[in-house]
NUPA-800670 format. One record per atom (N, C-alpha, C, O, CB): x, y, z. Coordinates in steps of 0.1 Angstrom, whole numbers, padded with zeros to 4 digits, always signed. Each point is the difference from the previous one (the first is absolute). Glycine has a CB too. Example, Ala and Ser with C-alpha at 12.3 -4.5 7.8 and 13.67 -1.06 7.14 Angstrom:
2
+0132-0057+0078 -0009+0012+0000 +0009+0012+0000 +0010+0000+0007 -0029-0012+0005 +0015+0023-0019 +0009+0011+0000 -0008+0011+0008 +0005+0011+0001 +0007-0017-0023 
***
This chain:
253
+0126-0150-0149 -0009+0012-0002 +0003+0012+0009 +0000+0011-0006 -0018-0028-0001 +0021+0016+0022 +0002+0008+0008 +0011+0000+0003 +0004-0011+0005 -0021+0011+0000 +0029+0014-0005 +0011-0001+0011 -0007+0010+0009 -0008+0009+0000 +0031-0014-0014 -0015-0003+0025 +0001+0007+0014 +0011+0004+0004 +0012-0004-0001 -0028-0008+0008 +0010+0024-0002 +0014+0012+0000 +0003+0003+0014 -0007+0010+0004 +0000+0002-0026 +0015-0017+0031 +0001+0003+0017 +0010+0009+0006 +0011-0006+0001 -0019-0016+0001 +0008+0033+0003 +0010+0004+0009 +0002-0008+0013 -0009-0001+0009 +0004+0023-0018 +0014-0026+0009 -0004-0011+0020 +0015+0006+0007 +0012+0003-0003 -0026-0038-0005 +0005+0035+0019 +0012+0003+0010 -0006-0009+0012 -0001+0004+0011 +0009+0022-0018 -0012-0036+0002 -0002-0012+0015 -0004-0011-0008 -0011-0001-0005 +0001+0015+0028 +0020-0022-0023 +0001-0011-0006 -0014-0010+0003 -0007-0006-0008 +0035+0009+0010 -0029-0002+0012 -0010-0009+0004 -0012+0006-0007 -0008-0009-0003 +0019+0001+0025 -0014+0019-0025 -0016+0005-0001 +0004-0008-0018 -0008-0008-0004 -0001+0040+0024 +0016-0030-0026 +0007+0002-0011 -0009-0021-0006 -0007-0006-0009 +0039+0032+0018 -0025-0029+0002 -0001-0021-0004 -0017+0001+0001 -0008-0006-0007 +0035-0010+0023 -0029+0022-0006 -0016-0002+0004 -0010+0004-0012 -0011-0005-0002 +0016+0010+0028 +0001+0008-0033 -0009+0005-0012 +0001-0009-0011 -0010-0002-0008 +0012+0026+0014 +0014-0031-0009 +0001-0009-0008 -0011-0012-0002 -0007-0003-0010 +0029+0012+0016 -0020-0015+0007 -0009-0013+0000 -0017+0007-0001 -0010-0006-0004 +0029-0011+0022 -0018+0027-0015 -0018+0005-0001 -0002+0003-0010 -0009-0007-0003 +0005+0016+0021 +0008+0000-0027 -0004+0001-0016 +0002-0016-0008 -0009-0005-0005 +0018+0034+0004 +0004-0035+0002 +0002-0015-0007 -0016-0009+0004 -0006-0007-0007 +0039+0006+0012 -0035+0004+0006 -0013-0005+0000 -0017-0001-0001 -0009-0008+0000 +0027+0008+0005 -0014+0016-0006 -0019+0008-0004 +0000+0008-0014 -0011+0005-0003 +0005+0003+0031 +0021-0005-0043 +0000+0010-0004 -0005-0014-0012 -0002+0006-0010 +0021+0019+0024 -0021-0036-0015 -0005-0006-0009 -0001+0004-0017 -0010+0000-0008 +0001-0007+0032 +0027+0013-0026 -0002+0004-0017 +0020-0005+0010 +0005+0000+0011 -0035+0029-0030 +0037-0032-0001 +0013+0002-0004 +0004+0016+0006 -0006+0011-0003 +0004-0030-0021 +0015+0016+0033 +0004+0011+0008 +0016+0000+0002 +0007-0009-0003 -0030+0008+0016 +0028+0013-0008 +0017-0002+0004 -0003+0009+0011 -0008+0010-0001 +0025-0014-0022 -0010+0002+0033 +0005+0010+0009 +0013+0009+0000 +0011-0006-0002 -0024-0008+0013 +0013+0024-0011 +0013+0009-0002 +0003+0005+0010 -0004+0012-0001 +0002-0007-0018 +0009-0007+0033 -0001+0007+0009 +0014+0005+0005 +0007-0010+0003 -0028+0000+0000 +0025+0018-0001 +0012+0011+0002 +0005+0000+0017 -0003+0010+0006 -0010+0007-0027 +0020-0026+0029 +0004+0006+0012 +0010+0017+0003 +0011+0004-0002 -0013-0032+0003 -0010+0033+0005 +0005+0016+0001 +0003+0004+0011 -0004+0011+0003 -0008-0005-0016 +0022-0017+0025 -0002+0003+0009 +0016+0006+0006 +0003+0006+0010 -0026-0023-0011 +0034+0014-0011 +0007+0007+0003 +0004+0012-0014 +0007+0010+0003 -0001-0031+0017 -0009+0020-0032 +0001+0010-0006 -0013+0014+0003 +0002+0012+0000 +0012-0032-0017 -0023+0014+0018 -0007+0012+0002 -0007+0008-0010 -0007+0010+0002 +0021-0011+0013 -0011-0006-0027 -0006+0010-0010 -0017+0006+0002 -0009-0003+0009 +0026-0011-0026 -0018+0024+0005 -0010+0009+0005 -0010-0011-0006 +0003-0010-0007 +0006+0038+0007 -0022-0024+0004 -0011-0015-0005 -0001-0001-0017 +0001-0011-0005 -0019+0015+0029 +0015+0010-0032 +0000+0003-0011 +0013-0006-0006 -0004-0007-0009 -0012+0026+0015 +0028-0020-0007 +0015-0009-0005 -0005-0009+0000 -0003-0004-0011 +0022+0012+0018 -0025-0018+0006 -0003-0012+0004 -0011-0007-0013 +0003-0008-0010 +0002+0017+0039 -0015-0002-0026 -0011-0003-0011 +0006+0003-0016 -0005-0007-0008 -0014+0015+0028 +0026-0001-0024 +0002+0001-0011 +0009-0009-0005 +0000-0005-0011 -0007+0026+0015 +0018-0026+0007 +0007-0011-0003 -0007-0014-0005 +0001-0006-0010 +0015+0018+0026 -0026-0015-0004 -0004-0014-0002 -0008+0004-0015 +0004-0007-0009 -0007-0003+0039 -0007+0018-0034 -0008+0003-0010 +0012-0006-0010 -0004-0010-0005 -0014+0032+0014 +0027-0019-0012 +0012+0002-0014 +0003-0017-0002 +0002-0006-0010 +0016+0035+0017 -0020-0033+0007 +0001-0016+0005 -0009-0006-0004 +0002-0010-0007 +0008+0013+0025 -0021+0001-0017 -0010-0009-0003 -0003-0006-0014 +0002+0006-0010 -0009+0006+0028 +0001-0025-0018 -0001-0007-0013 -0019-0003-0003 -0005-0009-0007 +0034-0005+0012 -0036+0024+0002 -0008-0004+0000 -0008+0015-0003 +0002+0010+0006 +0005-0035+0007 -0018+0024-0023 -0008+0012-0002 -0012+0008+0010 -0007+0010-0002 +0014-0022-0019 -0005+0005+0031 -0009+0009+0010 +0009+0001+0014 +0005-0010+0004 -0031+0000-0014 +0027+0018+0016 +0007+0007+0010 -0008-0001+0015 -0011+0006+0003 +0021+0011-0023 -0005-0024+0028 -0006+0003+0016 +0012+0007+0007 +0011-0005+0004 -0026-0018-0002 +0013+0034+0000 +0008+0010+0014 -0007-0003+0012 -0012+0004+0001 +0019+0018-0014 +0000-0029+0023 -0007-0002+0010 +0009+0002+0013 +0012-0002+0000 -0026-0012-0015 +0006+0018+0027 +0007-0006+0016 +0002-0009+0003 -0007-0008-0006 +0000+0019+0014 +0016-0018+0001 +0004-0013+0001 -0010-0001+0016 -0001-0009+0008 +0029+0007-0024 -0035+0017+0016 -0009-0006+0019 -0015-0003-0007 -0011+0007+0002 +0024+0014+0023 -0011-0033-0035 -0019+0001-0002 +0000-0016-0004 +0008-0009+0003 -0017+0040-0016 -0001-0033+0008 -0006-0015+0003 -0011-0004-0007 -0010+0006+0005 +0018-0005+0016 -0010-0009-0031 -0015+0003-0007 -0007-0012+0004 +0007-0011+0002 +0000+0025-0024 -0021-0013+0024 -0013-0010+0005 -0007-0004-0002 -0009-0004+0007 +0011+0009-0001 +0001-0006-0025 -0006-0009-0008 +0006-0005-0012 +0009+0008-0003 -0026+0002+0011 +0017-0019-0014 +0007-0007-0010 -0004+0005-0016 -0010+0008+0000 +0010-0029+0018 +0004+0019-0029 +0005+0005-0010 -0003+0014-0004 -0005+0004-0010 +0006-0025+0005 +0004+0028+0015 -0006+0016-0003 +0007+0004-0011 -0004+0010-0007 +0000-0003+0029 +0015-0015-0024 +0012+0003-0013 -0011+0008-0011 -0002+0012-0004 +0020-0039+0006 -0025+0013-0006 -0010+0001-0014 -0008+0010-0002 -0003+0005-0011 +0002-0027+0012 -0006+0028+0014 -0009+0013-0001 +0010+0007-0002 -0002+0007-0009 -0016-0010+0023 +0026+0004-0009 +0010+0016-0004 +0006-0002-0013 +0002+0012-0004 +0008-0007+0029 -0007-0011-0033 +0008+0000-0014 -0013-0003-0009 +0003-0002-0012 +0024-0007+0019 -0037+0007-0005 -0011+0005-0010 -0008+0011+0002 -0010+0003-0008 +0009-0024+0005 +0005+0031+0017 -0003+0010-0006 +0010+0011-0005 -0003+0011-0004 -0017-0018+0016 +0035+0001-0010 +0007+0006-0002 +0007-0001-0019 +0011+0003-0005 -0011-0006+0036 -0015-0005-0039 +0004-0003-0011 -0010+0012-0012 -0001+0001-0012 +0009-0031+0023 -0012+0037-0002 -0007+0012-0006 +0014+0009-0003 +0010-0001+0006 -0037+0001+0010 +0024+0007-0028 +0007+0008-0003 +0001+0017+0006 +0008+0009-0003 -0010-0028-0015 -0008+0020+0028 +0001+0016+0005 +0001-0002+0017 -0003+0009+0008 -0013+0004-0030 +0020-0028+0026 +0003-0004+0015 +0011+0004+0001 +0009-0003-0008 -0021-0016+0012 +0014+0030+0012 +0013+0003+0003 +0004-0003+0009 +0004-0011-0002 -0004+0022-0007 +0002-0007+0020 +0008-0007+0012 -0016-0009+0008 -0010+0007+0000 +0036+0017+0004 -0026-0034+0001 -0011-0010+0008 +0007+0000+0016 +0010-0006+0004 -0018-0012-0027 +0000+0028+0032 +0005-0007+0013 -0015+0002+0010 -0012+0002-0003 +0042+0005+0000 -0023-0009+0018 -0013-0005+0007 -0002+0013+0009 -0010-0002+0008 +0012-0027-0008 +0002+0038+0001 -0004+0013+0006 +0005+0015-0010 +0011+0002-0005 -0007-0018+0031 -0018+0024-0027 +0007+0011-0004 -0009+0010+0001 -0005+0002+0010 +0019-0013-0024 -0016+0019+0004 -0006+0012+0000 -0007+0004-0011 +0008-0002-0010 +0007+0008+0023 -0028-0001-0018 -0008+0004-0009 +0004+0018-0002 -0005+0008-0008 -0015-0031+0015 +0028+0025-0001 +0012+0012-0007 +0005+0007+0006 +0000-0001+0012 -0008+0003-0026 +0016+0011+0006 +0012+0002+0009 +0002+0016+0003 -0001+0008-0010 +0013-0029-0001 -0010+0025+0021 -0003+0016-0001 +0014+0009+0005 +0009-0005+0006 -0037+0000+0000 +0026+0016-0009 +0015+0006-0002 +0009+0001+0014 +0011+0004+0000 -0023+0012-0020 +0006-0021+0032 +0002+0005+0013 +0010-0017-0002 -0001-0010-0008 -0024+0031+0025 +0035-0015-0005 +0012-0011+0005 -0006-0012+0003 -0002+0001+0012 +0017+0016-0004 -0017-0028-0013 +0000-0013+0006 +0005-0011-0011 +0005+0001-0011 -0025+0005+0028 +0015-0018-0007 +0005-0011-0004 -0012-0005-0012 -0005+0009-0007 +0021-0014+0033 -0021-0009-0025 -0007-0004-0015 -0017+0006+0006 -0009+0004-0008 +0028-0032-0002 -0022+0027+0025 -0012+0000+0001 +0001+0020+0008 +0010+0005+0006 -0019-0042-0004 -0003+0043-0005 -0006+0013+0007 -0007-0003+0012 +0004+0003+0011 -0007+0007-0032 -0006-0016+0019 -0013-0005+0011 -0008-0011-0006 -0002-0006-0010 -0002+0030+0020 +0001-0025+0003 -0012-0012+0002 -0007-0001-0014 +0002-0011-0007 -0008+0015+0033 -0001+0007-0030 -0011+0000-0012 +0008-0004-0013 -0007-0005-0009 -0009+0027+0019 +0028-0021-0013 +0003-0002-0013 +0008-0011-0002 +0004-0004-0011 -0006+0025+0007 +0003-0028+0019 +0012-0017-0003 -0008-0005-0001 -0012+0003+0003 +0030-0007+0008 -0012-0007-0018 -0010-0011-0004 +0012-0016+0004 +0012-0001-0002 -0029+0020-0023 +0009-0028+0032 +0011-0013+0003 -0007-0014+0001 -0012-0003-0001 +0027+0018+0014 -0010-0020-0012 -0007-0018+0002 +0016-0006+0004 +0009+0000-0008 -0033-0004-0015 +0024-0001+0039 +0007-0004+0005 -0002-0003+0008 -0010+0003+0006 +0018+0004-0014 +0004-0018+0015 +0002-0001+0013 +0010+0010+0008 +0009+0005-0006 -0016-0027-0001 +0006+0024+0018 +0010+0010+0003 +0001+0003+0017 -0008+0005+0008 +0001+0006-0034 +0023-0018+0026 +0002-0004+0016 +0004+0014+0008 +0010+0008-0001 +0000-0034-0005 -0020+0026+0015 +0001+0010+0006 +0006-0005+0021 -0009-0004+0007 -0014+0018-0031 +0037-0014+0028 +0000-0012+0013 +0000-0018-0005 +0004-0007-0010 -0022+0027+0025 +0014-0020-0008 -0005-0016+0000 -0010-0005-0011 +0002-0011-0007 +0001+0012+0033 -0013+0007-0027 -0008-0002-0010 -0003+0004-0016 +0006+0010-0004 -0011-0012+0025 -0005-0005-0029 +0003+0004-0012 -0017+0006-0003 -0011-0005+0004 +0034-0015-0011 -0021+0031+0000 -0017+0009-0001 +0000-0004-0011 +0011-0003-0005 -0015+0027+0018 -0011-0025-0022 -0001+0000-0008 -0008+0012-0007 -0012+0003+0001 +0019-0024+0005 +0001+0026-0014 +0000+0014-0007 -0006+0001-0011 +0005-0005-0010 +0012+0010+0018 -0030+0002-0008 -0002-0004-0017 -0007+0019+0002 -0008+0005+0008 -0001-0044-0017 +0015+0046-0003 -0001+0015+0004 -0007+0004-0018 +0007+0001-0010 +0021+0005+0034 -0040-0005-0025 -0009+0011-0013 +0007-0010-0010 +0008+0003-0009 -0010+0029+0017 -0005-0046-0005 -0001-0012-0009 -0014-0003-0004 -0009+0005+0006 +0030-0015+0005 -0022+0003-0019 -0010-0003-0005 +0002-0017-0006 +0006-0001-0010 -0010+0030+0006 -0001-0041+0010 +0004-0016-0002 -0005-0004-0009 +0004-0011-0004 -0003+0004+0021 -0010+0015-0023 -0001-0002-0015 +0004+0003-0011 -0005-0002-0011 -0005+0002+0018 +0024+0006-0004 +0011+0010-0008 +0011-0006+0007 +0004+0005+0011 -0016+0018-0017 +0017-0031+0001 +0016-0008+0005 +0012+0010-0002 +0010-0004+0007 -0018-0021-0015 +0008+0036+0001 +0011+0005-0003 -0005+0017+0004 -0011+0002-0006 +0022-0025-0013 -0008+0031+0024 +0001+0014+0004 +0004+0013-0005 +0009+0005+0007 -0007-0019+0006 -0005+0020-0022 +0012+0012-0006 +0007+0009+0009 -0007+0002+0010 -0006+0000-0029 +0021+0002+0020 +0006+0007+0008 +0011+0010-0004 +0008-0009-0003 -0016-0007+0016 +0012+0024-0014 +0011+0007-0001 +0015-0003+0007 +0010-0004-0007 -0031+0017+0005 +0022-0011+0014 +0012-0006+0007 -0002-0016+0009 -0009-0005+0007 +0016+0033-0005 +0005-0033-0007 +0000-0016+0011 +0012+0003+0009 +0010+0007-0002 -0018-0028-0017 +0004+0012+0033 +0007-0002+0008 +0014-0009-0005 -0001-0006-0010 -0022+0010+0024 +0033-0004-0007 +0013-0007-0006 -0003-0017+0007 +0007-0008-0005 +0014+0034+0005 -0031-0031+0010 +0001-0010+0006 +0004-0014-0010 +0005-0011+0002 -0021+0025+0016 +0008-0007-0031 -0003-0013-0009 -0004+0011-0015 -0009+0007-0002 -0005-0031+0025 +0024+0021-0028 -0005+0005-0015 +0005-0008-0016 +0011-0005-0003 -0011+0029+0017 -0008-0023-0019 -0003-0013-0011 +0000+0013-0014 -0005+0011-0001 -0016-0035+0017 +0032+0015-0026 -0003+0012-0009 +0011-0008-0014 +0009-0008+0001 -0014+0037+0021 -0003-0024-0033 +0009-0010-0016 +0013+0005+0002 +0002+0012+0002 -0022-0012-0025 +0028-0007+0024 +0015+0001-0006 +0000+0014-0014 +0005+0011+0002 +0002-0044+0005 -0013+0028-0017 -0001+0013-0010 -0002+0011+0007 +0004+0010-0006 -0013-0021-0012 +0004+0013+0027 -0008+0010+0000 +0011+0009+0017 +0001+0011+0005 -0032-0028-0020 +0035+0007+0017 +0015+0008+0014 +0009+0003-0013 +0009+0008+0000 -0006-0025+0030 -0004+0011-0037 +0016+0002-0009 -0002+0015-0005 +0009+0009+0001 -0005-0035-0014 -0019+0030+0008 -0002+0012+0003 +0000+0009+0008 +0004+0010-0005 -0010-0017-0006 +0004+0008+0019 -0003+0007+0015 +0009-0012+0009 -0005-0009+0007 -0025+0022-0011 +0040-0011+0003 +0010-0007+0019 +0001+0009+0006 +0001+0012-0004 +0017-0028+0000 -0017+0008+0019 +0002+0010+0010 +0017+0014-0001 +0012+0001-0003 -0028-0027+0020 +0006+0033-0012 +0011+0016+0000 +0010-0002+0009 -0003+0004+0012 -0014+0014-0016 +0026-0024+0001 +0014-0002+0009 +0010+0011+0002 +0010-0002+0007 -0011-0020-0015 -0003+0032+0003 +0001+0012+0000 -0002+0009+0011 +0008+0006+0007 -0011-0012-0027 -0012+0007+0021 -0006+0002+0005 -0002-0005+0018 +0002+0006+0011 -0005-0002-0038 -0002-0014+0024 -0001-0013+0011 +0012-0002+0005 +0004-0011-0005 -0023-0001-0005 +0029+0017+0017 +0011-0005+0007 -0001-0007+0012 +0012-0003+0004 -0003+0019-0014 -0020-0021+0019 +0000-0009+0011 -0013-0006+0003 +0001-0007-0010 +0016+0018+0018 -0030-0015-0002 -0007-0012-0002 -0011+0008+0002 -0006-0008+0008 +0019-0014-0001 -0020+0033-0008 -0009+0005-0005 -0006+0006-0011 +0007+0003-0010 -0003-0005+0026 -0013+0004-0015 -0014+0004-0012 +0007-0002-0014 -0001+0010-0008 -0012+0012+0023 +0021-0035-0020 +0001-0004-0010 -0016-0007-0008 -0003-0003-0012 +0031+0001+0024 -0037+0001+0001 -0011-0006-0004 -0011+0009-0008 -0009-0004-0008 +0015-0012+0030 -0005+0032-0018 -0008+0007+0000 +0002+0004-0013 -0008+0005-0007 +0005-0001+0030 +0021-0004-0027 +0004+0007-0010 -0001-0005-0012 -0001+0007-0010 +0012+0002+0023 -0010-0026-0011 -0002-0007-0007 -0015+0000-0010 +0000+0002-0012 +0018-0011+0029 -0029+0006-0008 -0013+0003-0003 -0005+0010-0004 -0010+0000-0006 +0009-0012+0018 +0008+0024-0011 -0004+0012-0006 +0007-0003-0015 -0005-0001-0011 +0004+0018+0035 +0012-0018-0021 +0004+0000-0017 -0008-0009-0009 +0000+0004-0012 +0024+0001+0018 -0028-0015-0005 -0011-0004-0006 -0009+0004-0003 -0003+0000-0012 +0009-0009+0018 -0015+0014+0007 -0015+0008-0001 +0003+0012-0008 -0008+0000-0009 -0002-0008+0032 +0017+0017-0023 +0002+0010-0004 +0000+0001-0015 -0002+0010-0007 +0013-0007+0028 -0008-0014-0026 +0002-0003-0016 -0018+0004-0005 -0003+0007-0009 +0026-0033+0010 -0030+0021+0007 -0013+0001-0004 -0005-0014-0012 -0011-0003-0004 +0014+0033+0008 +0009-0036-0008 -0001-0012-0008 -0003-0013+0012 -0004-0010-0007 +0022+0022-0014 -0016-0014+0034 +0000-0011+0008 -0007-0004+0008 +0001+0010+0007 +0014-0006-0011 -0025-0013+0011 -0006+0003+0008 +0009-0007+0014 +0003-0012+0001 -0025+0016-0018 +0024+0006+0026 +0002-0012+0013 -0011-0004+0006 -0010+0007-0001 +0030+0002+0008 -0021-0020+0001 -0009-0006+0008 +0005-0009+0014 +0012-0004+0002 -0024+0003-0025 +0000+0000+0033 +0005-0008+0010 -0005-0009-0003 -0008+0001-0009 +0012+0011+0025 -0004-0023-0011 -0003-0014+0001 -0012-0004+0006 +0004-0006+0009 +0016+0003-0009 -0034+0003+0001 -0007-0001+0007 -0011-0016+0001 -0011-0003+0005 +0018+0031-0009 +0002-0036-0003 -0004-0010+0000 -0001-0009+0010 +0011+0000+0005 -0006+0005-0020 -0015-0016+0023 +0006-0008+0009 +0003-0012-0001 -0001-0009+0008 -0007+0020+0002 +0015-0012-0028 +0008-0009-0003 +0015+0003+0003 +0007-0010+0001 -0024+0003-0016 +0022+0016+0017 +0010+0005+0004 +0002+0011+0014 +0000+0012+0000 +0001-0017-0025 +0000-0006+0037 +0000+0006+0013 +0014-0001+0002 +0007-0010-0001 -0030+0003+0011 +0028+0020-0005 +0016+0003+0005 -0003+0001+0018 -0011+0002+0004 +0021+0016-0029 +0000-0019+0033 +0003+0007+0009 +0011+0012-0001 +0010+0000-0007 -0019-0020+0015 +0007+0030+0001 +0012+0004+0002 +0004+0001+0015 -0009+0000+0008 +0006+0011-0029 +0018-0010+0026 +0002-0002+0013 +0005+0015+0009 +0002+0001+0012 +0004-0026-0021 -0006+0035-0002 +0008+0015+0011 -0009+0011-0011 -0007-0002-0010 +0042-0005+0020 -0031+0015-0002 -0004+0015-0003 +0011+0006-0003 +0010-0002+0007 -0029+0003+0005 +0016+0009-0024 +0006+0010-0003 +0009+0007+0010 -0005+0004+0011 -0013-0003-0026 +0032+0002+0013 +0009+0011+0007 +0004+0009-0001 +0012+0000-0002 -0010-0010+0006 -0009+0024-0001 -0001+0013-0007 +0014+0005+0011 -0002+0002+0012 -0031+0002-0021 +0041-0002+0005 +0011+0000+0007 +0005+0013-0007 -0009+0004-0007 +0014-0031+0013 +0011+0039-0006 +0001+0012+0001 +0001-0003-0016 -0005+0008-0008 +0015+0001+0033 -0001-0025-0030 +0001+0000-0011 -0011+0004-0011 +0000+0008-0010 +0016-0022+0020 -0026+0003-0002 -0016+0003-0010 -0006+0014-0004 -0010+0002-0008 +0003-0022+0019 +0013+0029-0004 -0008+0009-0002 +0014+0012-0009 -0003+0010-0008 -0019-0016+0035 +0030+0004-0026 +0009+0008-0010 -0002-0007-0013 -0008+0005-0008 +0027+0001+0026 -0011-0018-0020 -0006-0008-0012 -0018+0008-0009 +0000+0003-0012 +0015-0029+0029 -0027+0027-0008 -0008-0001-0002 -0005+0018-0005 -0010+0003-0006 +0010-0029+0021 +0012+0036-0009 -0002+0012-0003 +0006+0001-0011 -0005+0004-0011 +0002+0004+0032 +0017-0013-0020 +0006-0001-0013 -0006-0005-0013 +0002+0008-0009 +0015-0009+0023 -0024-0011-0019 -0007+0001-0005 -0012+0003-0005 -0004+0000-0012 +0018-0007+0019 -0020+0011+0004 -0007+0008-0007 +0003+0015-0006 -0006+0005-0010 -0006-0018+0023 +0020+0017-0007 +0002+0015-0007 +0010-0003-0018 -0001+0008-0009 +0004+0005+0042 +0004-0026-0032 +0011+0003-0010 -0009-0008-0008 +0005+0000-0011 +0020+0004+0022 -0037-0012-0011 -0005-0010-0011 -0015+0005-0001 -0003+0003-0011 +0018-0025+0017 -0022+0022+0003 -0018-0005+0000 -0009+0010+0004 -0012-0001+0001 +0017-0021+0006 +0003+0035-0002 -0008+0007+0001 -0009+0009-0008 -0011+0006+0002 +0025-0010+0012 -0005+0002-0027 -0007+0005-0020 -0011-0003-0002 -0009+0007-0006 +0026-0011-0005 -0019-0011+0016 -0012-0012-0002 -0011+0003+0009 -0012-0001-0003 +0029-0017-0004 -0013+0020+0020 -0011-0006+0008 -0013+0013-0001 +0001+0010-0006 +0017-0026+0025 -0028+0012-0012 -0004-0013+0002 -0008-0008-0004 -0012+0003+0000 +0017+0004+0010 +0001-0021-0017 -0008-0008-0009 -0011-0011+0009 +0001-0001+0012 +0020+0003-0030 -0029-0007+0013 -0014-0006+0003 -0003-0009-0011 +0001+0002-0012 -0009+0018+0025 +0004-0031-0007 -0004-0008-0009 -0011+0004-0010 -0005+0010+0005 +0012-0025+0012 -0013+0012-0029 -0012+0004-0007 -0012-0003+0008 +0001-0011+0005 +0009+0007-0027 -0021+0012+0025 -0009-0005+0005 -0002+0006+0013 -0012+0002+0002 +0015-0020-0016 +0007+0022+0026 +0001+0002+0010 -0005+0012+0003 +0003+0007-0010 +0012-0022+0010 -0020+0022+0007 -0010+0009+0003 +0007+0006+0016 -0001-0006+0011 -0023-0008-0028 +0029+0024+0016 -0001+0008+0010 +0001+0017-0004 +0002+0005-0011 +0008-0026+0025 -0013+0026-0002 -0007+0019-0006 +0015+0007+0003 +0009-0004+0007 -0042+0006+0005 +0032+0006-0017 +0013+0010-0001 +0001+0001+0018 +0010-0004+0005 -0015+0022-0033 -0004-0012+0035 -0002+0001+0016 +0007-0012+0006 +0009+0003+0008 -0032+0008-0010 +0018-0027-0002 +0004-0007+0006 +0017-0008-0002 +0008-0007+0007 -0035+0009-0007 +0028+0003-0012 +0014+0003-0007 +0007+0006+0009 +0008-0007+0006 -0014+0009-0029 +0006+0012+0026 +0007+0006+0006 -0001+0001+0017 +0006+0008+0007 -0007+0002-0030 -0006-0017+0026 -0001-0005+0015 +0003-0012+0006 -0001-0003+0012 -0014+0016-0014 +0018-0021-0010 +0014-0013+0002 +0009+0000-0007 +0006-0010+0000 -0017-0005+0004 +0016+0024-0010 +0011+0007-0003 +0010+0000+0013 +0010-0005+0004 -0023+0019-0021 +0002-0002+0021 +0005+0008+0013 +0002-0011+0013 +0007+0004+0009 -0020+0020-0018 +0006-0035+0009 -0002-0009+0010 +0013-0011-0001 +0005-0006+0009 -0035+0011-0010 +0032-0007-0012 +0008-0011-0005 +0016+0015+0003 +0011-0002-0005 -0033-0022-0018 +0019+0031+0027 +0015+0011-0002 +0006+0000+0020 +0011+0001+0006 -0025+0025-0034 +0001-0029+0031 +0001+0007+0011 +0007-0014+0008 +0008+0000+0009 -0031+0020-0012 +0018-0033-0005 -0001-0017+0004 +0018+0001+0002 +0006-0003+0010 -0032-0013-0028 +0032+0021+0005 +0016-0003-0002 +0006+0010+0006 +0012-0002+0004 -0014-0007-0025 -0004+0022+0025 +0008+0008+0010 +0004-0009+0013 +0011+0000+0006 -0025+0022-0015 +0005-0028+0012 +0003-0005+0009 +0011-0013+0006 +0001-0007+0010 -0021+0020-0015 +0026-0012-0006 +0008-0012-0003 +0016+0009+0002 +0011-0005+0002 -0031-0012-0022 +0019+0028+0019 +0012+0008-0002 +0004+0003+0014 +0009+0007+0002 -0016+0004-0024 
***
């Protein structure tokens, strides 16, 4: 039912995720995982290779630094991934996207997550403008940690290898081209039948932020800024995390 799709560049994290999904993903599975540790390809080649590979109609893009903490989460995720307007499923993202330079999330007010998430030694648990009576989340952009999505439906939309030449915001660009259809819905995961960890944080490094200008200027800037249906903020408050989310990425430069 599920391929798993892995960039690894550490064998050991690589065996450890192995034995941890073989034993909590409780649905028919393959793993596809790619050692990148001396070619190097960009993440987007990577993913698009294993996808062409896969024999199975639902897609997991995942990190090899995470770890899940409950057993057959498989089954929650490929029944809701059997709706026909489900688009990318992951466990951190954003209720929408605005024209200023960043990555998947603006601020606090518009991510949305259900996670574990190692910060040091320890693991927080993150649960960001969820609701436990609503297992699944709409969102506009997903994080790359973990994303779930139909094989039909990458065959349409694969990652921009084009575009994406080294291991950022393949995640952001990905999710947009979906959302953007207006035909798809993305969602995070907000179930606590399906508990992830994750082990690192994001690395906004000189690459992330060229990649992230470049894209936006040559793809998404036509579009933005999209918002889930329903979501409510004032032209004022629009343009004062704009400016806040502009000011967040200057500082990365």
């Amino acid at each position: 039912m599920f391929s798993i799709i892995i960039c690894s560049i550490s064998p050991e994290r690589l065996s450890q995720l192995k034995a941890n999904i073989q034993k909590t993903i409780g649905i028919e599975h393959e793993i596809i995982a790619f050692d990148n540790r001396e070619k190097q390809y960009p993440i987007a080649k990577v993913y698009n290779e294993g996808a062409r590979q896969a024999r199975y109609p639902y897609l997991f893009f995942v990190h090899e630094d995470v770890l899940f903490h409950s057993e057959n989460w498989g089954k929650v995720i490929a029944e809701k991934l059997k709706e026909p307007d489900c688009g990318v499923i992951g466990f951190v993202g954003s209720k929408m996207k605005l024209k200023a330079y960043s990555g998947w999330m603006q601020s606090g007010e518009d991510r949305c997550g259900f996670l574990y998430q190692r910060v040091g030694k320890n693991a927080e648990f993150c649960a960001f403008n969820v609701l436990l009576e609503h297992p699944f989340e709409e969102v506009i952009t997903v994080d790359g940690l973990g994303m779930f999505v139909r094989k039909q439906l990458w065959e349409k939309y694969p990652f921009d290898e084009k575009m994406l030449t080294g291991f950022h915001c393949y995640d952001l660009d990905f999710s947009l081209q979906i959302a953007v259809t207006k035909q798809y819905k993305n969602y995070i995961c907000t179930s606590p039948k399906v508990l992830i960890e994750h082990f690192s944080l994001g690395n906004f490094d000189r690459q992330w932020v060229e990649n992230t200008i470049r894209m936006h200027k040559q793809k998404w800037n036509a579009f933005l800024p999209l918002k889930v249906p329903g979501y409510k903020i004032s032209k004022s408050q629009e343009k004062k995390l704009t400016e806040r989310s502009f000011s967040n990425f200057m500082r990365h430069m």
